[in-house]
CHARMM-style PDB file with segment names, atoms N, HN, CA, C and O in Angstrom:
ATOM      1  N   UNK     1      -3.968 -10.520 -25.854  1.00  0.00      PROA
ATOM      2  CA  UNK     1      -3.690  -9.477 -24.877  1.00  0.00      PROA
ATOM      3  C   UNK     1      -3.792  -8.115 -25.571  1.00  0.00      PROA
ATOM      4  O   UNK     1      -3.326  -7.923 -26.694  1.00  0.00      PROA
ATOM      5  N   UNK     2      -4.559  -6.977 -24.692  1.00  0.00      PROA
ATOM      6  HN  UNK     2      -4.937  -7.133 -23.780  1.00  0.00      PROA
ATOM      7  CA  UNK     2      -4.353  -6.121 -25.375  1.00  0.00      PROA
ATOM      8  C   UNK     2      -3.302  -5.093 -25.438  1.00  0.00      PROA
ATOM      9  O   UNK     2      -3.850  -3.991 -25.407  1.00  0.00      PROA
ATOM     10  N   UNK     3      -2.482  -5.027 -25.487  1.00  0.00      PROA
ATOM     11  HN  UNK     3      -2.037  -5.922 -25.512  1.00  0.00      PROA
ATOM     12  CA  UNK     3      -1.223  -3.890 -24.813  1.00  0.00      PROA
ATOM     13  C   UNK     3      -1.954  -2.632 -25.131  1.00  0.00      PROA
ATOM     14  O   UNK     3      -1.386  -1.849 -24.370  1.00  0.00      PROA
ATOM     15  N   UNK     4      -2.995  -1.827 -25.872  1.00  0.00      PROA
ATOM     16  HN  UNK     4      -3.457  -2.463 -26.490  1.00  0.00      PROA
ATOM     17  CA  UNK     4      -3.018  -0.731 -25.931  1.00  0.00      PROA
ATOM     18  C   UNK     4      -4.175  -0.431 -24.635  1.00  0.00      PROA
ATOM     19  O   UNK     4      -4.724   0.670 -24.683  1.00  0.00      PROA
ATOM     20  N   UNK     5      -4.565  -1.379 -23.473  1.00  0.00      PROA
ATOM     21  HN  UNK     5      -4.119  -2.273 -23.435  1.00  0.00      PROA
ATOM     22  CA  UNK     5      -5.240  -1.119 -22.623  1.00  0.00      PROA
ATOM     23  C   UNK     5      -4.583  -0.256 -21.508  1.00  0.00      PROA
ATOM     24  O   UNK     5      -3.635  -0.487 -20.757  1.00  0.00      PROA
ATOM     25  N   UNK     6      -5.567   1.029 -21.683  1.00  0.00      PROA
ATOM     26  HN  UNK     6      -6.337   1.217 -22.293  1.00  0.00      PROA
ATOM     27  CA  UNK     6      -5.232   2.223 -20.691  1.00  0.00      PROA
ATOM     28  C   UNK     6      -5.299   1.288 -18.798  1.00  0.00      PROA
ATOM     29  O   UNK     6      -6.228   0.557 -18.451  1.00  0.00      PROA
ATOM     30  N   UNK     7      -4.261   1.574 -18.059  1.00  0.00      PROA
ATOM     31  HN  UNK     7      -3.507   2.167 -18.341  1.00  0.00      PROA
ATOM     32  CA  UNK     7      -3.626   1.219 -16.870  1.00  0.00      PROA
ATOM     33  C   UNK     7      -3.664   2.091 -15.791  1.00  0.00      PROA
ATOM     34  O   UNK     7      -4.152   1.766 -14.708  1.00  0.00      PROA
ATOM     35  N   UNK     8      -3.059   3.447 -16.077  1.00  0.00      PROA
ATOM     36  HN  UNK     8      -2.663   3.710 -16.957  1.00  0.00      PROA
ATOM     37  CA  UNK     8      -3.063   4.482 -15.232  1.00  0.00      PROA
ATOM     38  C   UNK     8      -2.575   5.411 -15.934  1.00  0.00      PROA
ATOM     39  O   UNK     8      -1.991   5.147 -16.985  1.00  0.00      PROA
ATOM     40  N   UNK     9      -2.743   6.842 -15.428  1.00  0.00      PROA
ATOM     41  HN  UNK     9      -3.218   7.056 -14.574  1.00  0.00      PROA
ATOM     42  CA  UNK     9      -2.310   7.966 -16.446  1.00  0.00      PROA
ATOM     43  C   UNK     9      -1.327   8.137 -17.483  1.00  0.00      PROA
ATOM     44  O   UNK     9      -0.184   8.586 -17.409  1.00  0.00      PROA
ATOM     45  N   UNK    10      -2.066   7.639 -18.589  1.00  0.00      PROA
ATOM     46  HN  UNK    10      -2.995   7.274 -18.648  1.00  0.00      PROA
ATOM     47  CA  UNK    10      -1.629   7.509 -19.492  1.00  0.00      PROA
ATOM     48  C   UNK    10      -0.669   6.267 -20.153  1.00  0.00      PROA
ATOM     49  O   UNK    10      -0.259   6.135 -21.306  1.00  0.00      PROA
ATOM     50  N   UNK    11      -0.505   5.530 -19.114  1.00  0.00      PROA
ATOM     51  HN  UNK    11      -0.838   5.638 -18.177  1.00  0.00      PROA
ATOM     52  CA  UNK    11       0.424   4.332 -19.092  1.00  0.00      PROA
ATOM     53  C   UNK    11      -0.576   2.977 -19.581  1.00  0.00      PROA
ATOM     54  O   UNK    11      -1.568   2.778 -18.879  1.00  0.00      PROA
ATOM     55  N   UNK    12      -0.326   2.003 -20.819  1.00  0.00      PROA
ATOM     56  HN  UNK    12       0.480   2.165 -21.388  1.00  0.00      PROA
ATOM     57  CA  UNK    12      -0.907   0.958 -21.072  1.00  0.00      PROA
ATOM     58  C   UNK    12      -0.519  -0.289 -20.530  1.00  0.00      PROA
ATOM     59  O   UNK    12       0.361  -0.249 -19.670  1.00  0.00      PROA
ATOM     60  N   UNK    13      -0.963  -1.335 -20.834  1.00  0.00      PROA
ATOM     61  HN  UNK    13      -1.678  -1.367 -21.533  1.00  0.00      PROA
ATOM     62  CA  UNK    13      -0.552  -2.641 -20.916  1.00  0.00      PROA
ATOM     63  C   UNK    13       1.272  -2.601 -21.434  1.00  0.00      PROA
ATOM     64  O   UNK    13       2.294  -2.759 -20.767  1.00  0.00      PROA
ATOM     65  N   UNK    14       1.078  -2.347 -22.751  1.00  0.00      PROA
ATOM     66  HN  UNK    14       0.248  -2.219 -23.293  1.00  0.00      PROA
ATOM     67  CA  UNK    14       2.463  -2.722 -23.607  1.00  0.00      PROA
ATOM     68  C   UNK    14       3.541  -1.164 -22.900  1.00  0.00      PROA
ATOM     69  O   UNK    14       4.772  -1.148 -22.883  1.00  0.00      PROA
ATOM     70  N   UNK    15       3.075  -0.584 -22.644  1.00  0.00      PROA
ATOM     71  HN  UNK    15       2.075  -0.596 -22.658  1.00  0.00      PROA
ATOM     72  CA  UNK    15       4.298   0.470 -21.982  1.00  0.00      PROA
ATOM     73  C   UNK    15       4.789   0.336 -20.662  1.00  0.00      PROA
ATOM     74  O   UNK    15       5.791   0.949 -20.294  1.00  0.00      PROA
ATOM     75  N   UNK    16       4.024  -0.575 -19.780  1.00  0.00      PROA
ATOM     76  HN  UNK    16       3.210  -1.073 -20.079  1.00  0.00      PROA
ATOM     77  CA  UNK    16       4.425  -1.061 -18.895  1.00  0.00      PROA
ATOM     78  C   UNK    16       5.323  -2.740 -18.757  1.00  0.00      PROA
ATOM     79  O   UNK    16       5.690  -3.417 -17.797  1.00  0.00      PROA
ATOM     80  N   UNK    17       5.403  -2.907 -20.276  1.00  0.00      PROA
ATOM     81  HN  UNK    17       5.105  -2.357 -21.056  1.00  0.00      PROA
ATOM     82  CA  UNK    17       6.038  -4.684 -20.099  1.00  0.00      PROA
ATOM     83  C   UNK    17       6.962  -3.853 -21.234  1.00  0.00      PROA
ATOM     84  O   UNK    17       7.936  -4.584 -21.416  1.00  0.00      PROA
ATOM     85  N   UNK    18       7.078  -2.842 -21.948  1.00  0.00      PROA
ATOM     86  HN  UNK    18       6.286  -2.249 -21.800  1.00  0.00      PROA
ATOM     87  CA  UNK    18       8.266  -2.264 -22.302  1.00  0.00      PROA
ATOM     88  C   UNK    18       9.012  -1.903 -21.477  1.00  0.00      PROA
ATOM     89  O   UNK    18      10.202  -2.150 -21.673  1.00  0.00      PROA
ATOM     90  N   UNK    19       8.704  -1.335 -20.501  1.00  0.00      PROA
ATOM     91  HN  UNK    19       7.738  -1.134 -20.342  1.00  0.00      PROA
ATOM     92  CA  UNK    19       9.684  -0.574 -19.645  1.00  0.00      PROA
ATOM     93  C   UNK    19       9.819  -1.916 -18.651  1.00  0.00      PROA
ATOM     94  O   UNK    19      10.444  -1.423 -17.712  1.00  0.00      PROA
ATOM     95  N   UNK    20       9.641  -3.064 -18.367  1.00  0.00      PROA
ATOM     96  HN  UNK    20       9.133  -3.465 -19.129  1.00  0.00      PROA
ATOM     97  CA  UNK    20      10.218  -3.896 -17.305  1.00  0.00      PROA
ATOM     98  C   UNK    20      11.103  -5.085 -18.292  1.00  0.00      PROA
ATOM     99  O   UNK    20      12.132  -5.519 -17.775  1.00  0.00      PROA
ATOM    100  N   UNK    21      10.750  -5.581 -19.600  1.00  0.00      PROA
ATOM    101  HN  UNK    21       9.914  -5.228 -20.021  1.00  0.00      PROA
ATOM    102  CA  UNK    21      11.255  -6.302 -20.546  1.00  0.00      PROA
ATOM    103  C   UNK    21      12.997  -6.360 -20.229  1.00  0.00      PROA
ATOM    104  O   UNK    21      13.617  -7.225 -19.611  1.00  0.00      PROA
ATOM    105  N   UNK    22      13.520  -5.080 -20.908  1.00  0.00      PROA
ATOM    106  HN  UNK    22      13.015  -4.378 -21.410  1.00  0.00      PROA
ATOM    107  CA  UNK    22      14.596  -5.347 -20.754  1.00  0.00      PROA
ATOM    108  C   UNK    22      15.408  -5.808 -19.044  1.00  0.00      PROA
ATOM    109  O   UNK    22      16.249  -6.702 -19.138  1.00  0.00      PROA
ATOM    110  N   UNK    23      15.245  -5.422 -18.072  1.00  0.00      PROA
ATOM    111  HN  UNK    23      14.562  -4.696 -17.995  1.00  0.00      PROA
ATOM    112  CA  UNK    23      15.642  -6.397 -17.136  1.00  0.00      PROA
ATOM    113  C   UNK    23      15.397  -7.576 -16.727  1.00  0.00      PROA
ATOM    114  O   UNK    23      16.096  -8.401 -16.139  1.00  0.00      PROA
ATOM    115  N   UNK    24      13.899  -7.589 -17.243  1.00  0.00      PROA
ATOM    116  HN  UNK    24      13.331  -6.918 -17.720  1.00  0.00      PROA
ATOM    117  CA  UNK    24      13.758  -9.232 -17.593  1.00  0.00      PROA
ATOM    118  C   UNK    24      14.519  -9.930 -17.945  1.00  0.00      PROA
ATOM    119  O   UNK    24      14.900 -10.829 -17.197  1.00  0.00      PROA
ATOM    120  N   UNK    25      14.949  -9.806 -19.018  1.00  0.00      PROA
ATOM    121  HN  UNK    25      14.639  -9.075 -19.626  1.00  0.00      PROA
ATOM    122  CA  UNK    25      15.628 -10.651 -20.098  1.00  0.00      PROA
ATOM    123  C   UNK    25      17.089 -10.798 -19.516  1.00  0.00      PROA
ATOM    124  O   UNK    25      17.611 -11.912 -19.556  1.00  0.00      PROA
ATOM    125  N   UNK    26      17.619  -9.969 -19.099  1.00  0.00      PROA
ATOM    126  HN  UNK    26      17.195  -9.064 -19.067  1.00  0.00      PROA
ATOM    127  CA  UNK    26      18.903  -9.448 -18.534  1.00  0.00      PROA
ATOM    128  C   UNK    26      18.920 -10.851 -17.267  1.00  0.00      PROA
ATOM    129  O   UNK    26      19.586 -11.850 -16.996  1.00  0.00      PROA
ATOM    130  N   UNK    27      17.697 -10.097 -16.777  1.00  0.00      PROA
ATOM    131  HN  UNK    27      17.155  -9.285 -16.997  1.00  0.00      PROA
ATOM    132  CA  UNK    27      18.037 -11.563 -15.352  1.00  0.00      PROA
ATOM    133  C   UNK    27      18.004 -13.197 -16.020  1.00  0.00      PROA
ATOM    134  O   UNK    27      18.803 -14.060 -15.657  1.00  0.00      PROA
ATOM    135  N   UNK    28      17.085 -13.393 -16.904  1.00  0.00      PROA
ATOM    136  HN  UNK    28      16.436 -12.692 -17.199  1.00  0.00      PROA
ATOM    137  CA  UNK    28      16.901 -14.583 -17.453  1.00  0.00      PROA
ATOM    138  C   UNK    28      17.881 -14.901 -18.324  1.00  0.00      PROA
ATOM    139  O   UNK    28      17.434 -15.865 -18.946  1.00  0.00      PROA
ATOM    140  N   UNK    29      19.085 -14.617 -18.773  1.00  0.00      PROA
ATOM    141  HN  UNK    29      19.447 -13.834 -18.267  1.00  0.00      PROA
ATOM    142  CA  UNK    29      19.946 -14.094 -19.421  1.00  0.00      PROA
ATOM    143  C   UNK    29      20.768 -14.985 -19.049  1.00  0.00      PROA
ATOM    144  O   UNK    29      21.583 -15.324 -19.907  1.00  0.00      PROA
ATOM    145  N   UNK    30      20.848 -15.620 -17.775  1.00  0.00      PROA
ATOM    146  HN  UNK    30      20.186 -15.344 -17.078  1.00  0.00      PROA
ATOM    147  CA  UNK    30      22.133 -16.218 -17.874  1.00  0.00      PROA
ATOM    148  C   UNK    30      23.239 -15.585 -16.701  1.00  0.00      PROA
ATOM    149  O   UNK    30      23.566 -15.911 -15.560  1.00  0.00      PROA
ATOM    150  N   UNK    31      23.503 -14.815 -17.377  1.00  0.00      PROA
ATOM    151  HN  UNK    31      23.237 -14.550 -18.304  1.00  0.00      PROA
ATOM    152  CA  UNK    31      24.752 -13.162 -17.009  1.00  0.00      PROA
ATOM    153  C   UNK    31      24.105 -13.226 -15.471  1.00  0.00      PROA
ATOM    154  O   UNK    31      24.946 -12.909 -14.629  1.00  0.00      PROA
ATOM    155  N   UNK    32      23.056 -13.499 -15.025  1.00  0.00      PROA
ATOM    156  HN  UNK    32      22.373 -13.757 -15.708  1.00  0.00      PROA
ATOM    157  CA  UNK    32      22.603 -13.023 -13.351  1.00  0.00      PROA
ATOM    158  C   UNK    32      22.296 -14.093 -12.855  1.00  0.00      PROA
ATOM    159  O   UNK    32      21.118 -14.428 -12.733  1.00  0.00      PROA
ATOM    160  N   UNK    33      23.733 -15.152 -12.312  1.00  0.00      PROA
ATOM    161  HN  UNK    33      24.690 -14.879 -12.411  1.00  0.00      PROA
ATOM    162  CA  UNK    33      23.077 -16.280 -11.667  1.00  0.00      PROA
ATOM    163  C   UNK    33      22.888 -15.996 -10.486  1.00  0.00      PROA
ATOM    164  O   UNK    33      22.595 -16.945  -9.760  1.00  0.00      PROA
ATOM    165  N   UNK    34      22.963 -14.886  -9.980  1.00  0.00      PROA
ATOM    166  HN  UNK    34      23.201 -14.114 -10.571  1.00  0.00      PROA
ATOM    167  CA  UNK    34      21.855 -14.767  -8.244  1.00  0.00      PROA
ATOM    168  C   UNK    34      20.077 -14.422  -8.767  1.00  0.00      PROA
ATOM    169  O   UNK    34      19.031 -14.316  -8.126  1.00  0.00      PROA
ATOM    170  N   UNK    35      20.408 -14.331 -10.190  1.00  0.00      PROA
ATOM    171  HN  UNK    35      21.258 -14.417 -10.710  1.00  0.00      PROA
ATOM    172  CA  UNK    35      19.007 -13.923  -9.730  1.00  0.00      PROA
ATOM    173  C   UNK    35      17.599 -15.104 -10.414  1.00  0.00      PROA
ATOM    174  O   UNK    35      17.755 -15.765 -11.441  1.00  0.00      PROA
ATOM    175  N   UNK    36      16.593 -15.122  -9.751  1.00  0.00      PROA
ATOM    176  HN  UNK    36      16.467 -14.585  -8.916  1.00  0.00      PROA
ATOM    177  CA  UNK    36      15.891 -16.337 -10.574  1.00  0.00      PROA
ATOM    178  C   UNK    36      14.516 -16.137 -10.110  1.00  0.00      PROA
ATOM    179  O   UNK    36      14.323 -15.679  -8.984  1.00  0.00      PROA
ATOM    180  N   UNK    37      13.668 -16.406 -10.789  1.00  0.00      PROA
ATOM    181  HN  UNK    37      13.825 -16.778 -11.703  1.00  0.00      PROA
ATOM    182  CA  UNK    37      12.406 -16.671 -10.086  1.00  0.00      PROA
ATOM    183  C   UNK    37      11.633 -18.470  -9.614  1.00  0.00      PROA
ATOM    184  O   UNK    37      11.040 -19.210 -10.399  1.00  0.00      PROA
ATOM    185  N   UNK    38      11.847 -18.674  -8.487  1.00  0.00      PROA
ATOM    186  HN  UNK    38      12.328 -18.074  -7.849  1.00  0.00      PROA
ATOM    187  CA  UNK    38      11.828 -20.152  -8.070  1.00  0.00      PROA
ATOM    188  C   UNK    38       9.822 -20.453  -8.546  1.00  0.00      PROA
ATOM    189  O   UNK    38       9.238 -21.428  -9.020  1.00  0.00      PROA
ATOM    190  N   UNK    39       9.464 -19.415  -8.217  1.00  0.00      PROA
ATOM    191  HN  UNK    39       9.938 -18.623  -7.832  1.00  0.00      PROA
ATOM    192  CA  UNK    39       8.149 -20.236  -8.334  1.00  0.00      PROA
ATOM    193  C   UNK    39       6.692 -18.997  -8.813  1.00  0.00      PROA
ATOM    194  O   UNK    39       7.294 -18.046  -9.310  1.00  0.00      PROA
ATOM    195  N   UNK    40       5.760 -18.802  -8.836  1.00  0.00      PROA
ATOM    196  HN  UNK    40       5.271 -19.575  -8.431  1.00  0.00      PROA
ATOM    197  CA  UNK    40       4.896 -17.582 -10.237  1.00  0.00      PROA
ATOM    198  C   UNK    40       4.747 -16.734  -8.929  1.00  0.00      PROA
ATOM    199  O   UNK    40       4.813 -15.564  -9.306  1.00  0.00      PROA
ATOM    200  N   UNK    41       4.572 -16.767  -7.522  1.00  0.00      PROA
ATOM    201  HN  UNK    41       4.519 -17.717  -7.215  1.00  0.00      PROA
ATOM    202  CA  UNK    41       4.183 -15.933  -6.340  1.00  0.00      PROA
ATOM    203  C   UNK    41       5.892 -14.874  -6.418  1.00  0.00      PROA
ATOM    204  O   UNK    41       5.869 -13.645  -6.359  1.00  0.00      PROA
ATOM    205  N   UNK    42       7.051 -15.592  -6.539  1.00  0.00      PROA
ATOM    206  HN  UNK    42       7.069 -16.590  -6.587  1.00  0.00      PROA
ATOM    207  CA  UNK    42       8.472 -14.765  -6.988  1.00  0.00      PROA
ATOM    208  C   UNK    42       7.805 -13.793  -7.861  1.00  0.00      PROA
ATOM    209  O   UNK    42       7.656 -12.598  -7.607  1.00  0.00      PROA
ATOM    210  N   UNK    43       7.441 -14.381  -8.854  1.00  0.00      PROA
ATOM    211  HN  UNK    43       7.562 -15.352  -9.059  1.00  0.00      PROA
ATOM    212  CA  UNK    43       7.627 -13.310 -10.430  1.00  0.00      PROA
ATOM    213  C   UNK    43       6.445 -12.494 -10.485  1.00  0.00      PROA
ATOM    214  O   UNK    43       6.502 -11.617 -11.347  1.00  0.00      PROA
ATOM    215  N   UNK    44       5.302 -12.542  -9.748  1.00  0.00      PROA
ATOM    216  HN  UNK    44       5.256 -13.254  -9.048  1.00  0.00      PROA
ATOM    217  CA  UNK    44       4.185 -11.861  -9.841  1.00  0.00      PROA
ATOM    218  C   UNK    44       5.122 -10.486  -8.743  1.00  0.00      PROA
ATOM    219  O   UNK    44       5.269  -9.374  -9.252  1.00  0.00      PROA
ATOM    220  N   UNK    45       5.699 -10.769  -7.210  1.00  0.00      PROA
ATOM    221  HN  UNK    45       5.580 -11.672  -6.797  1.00  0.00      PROA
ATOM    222  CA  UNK    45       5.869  -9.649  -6.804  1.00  0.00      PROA
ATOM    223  C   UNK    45       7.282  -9.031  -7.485  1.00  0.00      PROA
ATOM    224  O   UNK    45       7.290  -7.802  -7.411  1.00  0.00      PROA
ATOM    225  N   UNK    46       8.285  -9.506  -8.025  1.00  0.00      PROA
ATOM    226  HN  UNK    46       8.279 -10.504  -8.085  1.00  0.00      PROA
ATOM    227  CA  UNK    46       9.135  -9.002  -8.961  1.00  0.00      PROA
ATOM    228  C   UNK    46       8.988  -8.215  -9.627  1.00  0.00      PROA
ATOM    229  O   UNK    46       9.742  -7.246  -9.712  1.00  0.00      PROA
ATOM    230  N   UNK    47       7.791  -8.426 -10.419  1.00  0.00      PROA
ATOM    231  HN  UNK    47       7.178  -9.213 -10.350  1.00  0.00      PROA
ATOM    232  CA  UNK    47       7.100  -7.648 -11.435  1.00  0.00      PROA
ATOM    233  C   UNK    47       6.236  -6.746 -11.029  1.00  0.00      PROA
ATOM    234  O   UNK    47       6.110  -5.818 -11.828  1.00  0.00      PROA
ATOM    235  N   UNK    48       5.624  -6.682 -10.120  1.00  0.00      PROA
ATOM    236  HN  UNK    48       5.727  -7.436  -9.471  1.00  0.00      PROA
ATOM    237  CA  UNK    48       4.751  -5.549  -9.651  1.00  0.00      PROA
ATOM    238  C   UNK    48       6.121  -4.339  -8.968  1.00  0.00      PROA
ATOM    239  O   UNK    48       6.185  -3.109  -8.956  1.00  0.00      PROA
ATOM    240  N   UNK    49       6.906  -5.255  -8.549  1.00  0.00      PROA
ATOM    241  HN  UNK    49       6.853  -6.253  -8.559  1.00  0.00      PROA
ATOM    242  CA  UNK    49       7.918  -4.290  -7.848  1.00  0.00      PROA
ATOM    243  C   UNK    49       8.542  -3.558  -9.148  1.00  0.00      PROA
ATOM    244  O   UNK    49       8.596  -2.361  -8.866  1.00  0.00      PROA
ATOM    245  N   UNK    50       8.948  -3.737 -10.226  1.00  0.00      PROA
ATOM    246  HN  UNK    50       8.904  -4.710 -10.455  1.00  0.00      PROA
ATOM    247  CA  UNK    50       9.390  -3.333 -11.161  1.00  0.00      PROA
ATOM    248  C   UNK    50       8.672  -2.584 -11.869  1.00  0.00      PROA
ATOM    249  O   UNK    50       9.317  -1.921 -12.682  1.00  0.00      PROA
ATOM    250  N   UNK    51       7.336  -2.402 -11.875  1.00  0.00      PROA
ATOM    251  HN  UNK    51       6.812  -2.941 -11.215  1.00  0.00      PROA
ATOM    252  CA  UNK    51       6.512  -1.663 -12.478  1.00  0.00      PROA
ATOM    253  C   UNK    51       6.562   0.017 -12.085  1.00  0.00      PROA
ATOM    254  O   UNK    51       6.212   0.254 -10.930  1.00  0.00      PROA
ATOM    255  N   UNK    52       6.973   1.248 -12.947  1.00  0.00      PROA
ATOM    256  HN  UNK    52       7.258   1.055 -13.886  1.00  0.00      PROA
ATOM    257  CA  UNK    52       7.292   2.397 -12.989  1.00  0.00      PROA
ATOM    258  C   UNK    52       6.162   2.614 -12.301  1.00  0.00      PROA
ATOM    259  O   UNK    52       5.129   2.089 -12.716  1.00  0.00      PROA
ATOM    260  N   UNK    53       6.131   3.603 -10.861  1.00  0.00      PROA
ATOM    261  HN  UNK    53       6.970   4.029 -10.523  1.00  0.00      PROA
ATOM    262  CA  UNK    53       4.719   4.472 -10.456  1.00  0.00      PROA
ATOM    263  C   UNK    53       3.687   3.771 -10.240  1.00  0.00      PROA
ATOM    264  O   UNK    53       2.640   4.280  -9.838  1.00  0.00      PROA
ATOM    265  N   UNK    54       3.837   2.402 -10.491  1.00  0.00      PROA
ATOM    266  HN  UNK    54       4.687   1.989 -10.818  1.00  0.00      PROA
ATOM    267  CA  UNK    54       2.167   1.548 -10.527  1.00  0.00      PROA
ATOM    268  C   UNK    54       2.437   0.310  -9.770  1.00  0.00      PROA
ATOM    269  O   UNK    54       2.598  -0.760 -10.358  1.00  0.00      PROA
ATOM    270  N   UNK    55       2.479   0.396  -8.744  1.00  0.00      PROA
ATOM    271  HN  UNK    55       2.348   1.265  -8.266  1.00  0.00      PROA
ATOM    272  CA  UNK    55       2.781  -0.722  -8.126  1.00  0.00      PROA
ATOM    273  C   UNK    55       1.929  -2.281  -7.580  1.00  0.00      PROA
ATOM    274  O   UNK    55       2.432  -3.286  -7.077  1.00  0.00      PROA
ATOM    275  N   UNK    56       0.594  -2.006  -7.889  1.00  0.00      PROA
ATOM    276  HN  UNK    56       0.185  -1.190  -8.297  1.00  0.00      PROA
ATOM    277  CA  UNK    56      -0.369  -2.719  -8.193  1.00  0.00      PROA
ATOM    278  C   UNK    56      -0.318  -3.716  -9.427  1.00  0.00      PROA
ATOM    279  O   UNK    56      -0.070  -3.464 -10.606  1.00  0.00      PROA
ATOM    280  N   UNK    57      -0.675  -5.114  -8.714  1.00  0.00      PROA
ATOM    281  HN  UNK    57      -0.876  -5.318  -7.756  1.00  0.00      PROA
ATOM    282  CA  UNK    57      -0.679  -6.328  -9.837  1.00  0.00      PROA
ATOM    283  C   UNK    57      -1.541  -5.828 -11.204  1.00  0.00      PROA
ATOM    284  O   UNK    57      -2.605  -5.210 -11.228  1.00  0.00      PROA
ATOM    285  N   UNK    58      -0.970  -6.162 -11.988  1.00  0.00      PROA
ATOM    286  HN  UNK    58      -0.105  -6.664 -11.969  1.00  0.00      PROA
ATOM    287  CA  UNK    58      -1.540  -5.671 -13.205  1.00  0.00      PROA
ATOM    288  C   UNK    58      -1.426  -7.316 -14.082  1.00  0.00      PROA
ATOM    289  O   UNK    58      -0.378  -7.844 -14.454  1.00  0.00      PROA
ATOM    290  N   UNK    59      -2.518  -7.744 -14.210  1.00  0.00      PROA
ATOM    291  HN  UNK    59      -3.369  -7.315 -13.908  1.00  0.00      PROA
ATOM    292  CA  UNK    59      -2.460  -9.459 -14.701  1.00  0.00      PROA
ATOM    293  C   UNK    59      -2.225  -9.313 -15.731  1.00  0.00      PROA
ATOM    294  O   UNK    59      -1.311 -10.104 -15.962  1.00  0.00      PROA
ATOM    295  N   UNK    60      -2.488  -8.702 -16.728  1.00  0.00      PROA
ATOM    296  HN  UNK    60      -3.231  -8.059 -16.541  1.00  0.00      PROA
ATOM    297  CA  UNK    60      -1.578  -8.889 -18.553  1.00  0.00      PROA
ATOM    298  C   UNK    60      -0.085  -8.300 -18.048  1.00  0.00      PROA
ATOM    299  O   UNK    60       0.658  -8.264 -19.028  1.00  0.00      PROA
ATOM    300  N   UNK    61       0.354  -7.991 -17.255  1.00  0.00      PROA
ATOM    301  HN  UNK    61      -0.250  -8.020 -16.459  1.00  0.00      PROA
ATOM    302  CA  UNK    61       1.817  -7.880 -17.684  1.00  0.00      PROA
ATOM    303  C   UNK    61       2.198  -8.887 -16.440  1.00  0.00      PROA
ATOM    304  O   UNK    61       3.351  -9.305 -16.538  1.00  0.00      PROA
ATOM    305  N   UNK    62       1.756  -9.183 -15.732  1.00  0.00      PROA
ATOM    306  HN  UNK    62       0.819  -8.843 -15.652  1.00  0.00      PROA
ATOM    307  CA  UNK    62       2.475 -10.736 -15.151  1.00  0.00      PROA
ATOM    308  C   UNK    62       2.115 -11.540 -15.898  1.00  0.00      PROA
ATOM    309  O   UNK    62       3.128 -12.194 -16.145  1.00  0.00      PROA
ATOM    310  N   UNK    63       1.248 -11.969 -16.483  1.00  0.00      PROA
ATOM    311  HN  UNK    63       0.425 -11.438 -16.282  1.00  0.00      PROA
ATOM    312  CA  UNK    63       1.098 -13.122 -17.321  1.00  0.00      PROA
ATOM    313  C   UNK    63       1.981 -13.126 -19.025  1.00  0.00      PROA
ATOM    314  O   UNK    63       2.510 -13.857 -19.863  1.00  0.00      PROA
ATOM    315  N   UNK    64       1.693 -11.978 -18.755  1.00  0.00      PROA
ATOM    316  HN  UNK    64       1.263 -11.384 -18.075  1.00  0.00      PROA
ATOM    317  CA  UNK    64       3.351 -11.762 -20.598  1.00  0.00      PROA
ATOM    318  C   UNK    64       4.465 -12.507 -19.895  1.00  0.00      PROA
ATOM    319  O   UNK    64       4.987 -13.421 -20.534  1.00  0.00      PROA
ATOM    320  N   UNK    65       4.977 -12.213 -18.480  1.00  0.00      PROA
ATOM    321  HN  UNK    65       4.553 -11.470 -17.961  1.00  0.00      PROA
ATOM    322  CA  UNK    65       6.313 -12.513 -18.265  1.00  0.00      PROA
ATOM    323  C   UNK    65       6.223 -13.915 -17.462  1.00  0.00      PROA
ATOM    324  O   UNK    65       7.107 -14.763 -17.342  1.00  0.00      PROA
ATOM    325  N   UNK    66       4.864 -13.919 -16.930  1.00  0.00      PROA
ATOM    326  HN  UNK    66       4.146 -13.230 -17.027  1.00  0.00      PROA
ATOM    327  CA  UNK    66       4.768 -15.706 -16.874  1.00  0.00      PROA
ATOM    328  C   UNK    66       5.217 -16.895 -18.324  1.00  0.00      PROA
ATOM    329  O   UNK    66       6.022 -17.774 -18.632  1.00  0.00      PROA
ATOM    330  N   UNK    67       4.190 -16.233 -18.774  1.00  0.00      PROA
ATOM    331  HN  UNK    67       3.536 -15.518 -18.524  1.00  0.00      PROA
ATOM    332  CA  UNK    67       4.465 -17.061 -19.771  1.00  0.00      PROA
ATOM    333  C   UNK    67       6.262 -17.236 -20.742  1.00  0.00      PROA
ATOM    334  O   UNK    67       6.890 -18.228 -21.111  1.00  0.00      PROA
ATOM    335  N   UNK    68       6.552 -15.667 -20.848  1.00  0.00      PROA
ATOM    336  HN  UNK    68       6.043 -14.860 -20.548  1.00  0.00      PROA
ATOM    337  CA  UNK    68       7.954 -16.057 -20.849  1.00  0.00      PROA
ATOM    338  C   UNK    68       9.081 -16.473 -20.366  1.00  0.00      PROA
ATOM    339  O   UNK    68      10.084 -16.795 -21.002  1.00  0.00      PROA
ATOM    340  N   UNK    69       8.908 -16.470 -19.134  1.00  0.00      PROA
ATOM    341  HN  UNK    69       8.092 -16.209 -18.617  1.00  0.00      PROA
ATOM    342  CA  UNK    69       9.736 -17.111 -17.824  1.00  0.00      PROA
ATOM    343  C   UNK    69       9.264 -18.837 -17.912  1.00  0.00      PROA
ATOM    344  O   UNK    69       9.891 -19.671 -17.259  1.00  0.00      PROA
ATOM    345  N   UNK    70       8.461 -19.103 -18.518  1.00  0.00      PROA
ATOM    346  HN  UNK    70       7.952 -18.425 -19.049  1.00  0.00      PROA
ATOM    347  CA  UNK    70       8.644 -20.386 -18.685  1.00  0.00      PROA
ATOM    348  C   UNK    70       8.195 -21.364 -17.205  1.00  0.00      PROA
ATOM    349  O   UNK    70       8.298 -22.590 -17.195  1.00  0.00      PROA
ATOM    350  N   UNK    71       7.714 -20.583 -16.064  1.00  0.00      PROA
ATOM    351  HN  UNK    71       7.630 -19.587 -16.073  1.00  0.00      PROA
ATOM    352  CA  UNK    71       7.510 -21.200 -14.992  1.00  0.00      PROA
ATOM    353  C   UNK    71       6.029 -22.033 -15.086  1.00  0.00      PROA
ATOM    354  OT1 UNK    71       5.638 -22.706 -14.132  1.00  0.00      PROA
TER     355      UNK     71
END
């Protein structure tokens, strides 16, 4: 993956799964049993919803958090 791939003004790959990471982890954490992703159609719009200003699927940063979500 490349994280230094330009996204939108000025925003990459890796600055956009920096800035959603930590609530990631937070929900997967344990600490948030309301929250979960049941199935990859959950976590793809989760993640687009979480994305700063860019609200468009962006496939390297759903697939970083696919793959870490373990679904």
């Amino acid at each position: 993956m490349d994280r230094d791939k330009h996204i939108w003004e000025g925003w990459t790959v890796g600055d956009f799964i920096d800035d959603i990471e930590p609530t990631f982890d937070m929900v997967n954490s344990g600490n948030a049993k309301n929250w979960s992703f049941p199935n990859k159609k959950a976590l793809k719009s989760w993640v687009s919803g979480q994305q700063p200003y860019y609200k468009k699927h962006i496939p390297e940063v759903y697939n970083y958090f696919l793959k870490k979500s373990g679904l």
